[in-house]
C-alpha positions in Angstrom: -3.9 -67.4 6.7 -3.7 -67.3 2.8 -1.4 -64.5 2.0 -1.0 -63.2 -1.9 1.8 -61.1 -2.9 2.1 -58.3 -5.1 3.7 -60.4 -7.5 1.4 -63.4 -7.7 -1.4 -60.2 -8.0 0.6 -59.0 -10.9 1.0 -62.5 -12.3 -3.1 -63.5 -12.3 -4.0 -59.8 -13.4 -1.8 -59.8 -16.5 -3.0 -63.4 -17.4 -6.6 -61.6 -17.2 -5.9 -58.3 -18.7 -3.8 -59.4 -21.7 -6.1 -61.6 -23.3 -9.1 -59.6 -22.3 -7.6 -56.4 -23.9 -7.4 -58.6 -27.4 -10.8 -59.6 -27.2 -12.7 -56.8 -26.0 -10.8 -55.0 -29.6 -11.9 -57.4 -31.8 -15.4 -57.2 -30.4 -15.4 -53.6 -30.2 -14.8 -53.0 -33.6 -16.0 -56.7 -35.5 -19.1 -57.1 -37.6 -22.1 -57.7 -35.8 -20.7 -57.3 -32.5 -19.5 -53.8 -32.6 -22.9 -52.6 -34.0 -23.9 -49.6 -32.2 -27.4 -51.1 -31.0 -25.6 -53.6 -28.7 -25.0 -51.4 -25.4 -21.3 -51.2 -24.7 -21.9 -52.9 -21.1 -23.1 -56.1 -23.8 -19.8 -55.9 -25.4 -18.0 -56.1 -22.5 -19.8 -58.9 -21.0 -19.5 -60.6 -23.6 -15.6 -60.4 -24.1 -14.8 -61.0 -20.3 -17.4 -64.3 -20.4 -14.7 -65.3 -23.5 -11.4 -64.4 -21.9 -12.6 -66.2 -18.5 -13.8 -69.2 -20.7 -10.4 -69.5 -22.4 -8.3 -68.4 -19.6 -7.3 -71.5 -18.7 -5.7 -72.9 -22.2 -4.4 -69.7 -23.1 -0.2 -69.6 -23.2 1.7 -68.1 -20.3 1.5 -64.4 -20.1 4.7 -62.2 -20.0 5.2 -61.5 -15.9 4.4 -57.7 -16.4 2.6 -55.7 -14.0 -0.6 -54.0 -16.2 -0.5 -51.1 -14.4 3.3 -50.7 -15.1 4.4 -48.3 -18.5 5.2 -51.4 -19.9 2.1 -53.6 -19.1 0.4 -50.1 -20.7 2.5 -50.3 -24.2 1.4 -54.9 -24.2 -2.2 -53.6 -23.8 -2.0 -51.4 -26.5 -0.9 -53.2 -28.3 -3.2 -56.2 -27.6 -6.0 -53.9 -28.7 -4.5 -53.1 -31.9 -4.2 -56.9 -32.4 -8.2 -57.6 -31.4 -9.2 -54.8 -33.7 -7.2 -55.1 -36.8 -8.8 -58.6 -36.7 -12.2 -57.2 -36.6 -11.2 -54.4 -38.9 -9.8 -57.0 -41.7 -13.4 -58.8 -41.8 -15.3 -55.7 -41.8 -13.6 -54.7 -45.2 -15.8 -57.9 -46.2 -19.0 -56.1 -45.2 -17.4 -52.6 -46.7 -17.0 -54.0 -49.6 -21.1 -55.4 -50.3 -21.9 -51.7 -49.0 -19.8 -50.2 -52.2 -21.9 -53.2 -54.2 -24.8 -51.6 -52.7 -24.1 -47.9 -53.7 -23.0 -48.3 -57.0 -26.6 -50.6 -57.7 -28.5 -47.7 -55.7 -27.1 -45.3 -58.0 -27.1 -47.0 -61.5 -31.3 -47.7 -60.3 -31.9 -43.9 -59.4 -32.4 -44.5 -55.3 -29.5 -42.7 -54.5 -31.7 -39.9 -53.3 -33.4 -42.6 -51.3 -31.5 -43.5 -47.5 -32.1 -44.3 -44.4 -30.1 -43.3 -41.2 -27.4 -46.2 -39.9 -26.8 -46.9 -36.4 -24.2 -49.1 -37.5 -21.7 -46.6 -39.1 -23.4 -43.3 -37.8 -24.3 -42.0 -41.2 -26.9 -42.3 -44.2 -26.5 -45.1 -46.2 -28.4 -46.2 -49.5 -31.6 -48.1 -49.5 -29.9 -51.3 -51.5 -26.9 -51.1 -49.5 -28.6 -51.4 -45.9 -30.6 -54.4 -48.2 -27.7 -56.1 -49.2 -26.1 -55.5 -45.8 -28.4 -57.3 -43.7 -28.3 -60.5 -46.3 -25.0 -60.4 -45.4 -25.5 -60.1 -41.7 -27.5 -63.3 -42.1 -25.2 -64.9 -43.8 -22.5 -64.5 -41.7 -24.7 -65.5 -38.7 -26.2 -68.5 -40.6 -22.4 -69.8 -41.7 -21.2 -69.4 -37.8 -19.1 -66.4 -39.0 -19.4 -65.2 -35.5 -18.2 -68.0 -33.5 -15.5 -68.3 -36.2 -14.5 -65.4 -35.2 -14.5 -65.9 -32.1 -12.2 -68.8 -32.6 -9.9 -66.9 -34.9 -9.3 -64.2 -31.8 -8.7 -67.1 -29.5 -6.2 -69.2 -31.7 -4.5 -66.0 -32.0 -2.8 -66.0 -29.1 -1.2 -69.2 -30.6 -0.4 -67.3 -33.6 0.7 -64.1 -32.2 1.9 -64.7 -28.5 1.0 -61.8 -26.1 5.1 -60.4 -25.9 6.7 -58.0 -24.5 8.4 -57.1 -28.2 7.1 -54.8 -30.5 4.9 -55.8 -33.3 5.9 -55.8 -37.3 5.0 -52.3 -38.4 5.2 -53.4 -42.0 2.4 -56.3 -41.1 -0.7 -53.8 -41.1 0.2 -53.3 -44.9 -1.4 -56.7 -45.8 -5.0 -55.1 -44.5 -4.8 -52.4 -46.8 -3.8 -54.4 -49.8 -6.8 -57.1 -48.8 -8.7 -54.4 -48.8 -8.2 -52.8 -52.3 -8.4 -56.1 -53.2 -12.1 -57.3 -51.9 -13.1 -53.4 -53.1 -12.7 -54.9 -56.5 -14.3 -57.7 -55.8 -17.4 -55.9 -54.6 -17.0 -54.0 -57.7 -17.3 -57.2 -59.9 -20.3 -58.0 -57.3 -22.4 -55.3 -58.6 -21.5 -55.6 -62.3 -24.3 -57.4 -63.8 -26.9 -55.2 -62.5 -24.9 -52.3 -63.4 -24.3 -53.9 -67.1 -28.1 -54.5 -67.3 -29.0 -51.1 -66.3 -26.5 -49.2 -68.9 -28.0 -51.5 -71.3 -31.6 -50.1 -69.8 -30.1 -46.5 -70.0 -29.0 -46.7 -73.7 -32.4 -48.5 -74.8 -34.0 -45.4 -73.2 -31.4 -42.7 -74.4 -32.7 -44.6 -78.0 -36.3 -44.0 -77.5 -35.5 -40.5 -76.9 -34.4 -39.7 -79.9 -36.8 -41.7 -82.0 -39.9 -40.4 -80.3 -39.1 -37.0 -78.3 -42.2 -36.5 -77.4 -42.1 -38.7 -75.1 -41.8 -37.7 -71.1 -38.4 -40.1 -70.1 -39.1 -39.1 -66.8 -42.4 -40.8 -66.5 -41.2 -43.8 -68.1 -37.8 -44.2 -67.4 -37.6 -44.3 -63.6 -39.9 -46.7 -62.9 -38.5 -49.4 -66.1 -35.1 -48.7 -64.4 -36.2 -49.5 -61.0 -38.3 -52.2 -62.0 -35.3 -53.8 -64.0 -32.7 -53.6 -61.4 -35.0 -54.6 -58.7 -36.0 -58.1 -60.9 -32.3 -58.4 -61.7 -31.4 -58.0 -57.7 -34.0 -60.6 -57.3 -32.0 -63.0 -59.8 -28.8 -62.4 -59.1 -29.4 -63.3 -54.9 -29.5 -66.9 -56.0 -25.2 -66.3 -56.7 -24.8 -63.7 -53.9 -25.0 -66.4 -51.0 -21.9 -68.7 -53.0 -19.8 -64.9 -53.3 -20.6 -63.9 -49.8 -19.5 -66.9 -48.3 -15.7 -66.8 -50.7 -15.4 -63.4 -49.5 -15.6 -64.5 -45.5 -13.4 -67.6 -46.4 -10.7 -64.6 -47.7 -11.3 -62.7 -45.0 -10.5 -65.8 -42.8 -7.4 -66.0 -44.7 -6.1 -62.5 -44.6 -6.7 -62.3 -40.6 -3.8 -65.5 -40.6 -2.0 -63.4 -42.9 -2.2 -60.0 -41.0 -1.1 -62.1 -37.9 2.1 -63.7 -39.7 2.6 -60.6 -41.0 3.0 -58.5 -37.4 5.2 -61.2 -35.7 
């Protein structure tokens, strides 16, 4: 008669729950997986089929019971791990969004929005535009089975322990983020350059023939314009979408460093 005890139960539940807790908070919160359409039952199937593919290469688990105060405080802090990986290359998708905004606003659309199921609020016309190219993007360069991989070789990186992790180490998020804020700043610059250019030819007109109704003209040169220039500039957006995944990459190795 096969007889378990409670410690070998222990034992195979912690080597389950640990990793799946990591996983199931990256894709809780990740791009593309934590969208709101997927049904959470989806995101859980999918996290357990990747925790009980890995299982089997992952490193030895600490022998804590789950259910014990301190099997509790690992998961915890398992999910933190899983979703300040996710959270880290979301700031990449943040950061085409404020690209978005700013180019909705500088072309007059900013009255113009459609409901999100992804974030729960309104967001711009461009900005939902220039999130799903980015969506495909990711999904045509394998983001998501990179990330996939990054959550897996993080166990290598960042052992499941029973030690607290480096408060100090979520700091490197916040400055990645400020940093690819910027950068989506600098993404959205040539449209808004051309359209202030746009803007002061118009402001121009106006004074040299007032007569003229501005509304009437103005809006649609100014959408016309930065919709051509949209059309242009998509030919370098691919190139700076794909350096902004490759640094998101690179801060997720850096956040994990950081919290050991």
């Amino acid at each position: 008669m096969l007889t378990v005890t409670d410690a070998q139960l222990d034992a195979w539940l912690a080597a389950l729950m640990f990793p799946l807790v990591r996983i199931l908070g990256m894709v809780s919160s990740a791009p593309l997986f934590g969208n709101r359409g997927i049904p959470l039952r989806v995101r859980v199937a999918i996290g357990l089929g990747v925790a009980v593919a890995v299982l089997p290469s992952l490193p030895p688990m600490p022998a804590v019971p789950p259910a014990s105060g301190l099997g509790l405080a690992i998961m915890a802090q398992q999910f933190l791990i899983g979703v300040g990986i996710a959270i880290v290359m979301r700031i990449t998708f943040a950061a085409v969004d404020v690209a978005g905004e700013l180019v909705g606003l500088q072309m007059g659309l900013s009255f113009a929005a459609f409901f999100d199921p992804d974030s729960g609020g309104r967001t711009a016309v461009v900005a939902e535009f220039m999130g799903l190219i980015t969506s495909l993007l990711f999904l045509a360069l394998n983001g998501h089975l990179l990330l996939v991989e990054v959550v897996i070789r993080s166990f290598e990186w960042l052992p499941v322990a029973t030690t607290p992790l480096h408060g100090g180490g979520w700091m490197s998020a916040v400055h990645f983020g400020a940093t690819l804020f910027a950068a989506g700043l600098l993404l959205a610059m040539p449209i808004m350059a051309t359209l202030l250019v746009v803007n002061i030819a118009m402001g121009v007109l106006t004074r040299a023939a007032p007569q003229l109704n501005i509304f009437a003209i103005g809006f649609p040169v100014t959408l016309g314009t930065g919709l051509l220039v949209l059309m242009l500039s998509m030919e370098a957006f691919a190139p700076a979408m794909r350096h902004f995944f490759d640094r998101g990459f690179e801060a997720v190795g850096r956040l994990l460093q950081s919290l050991l």
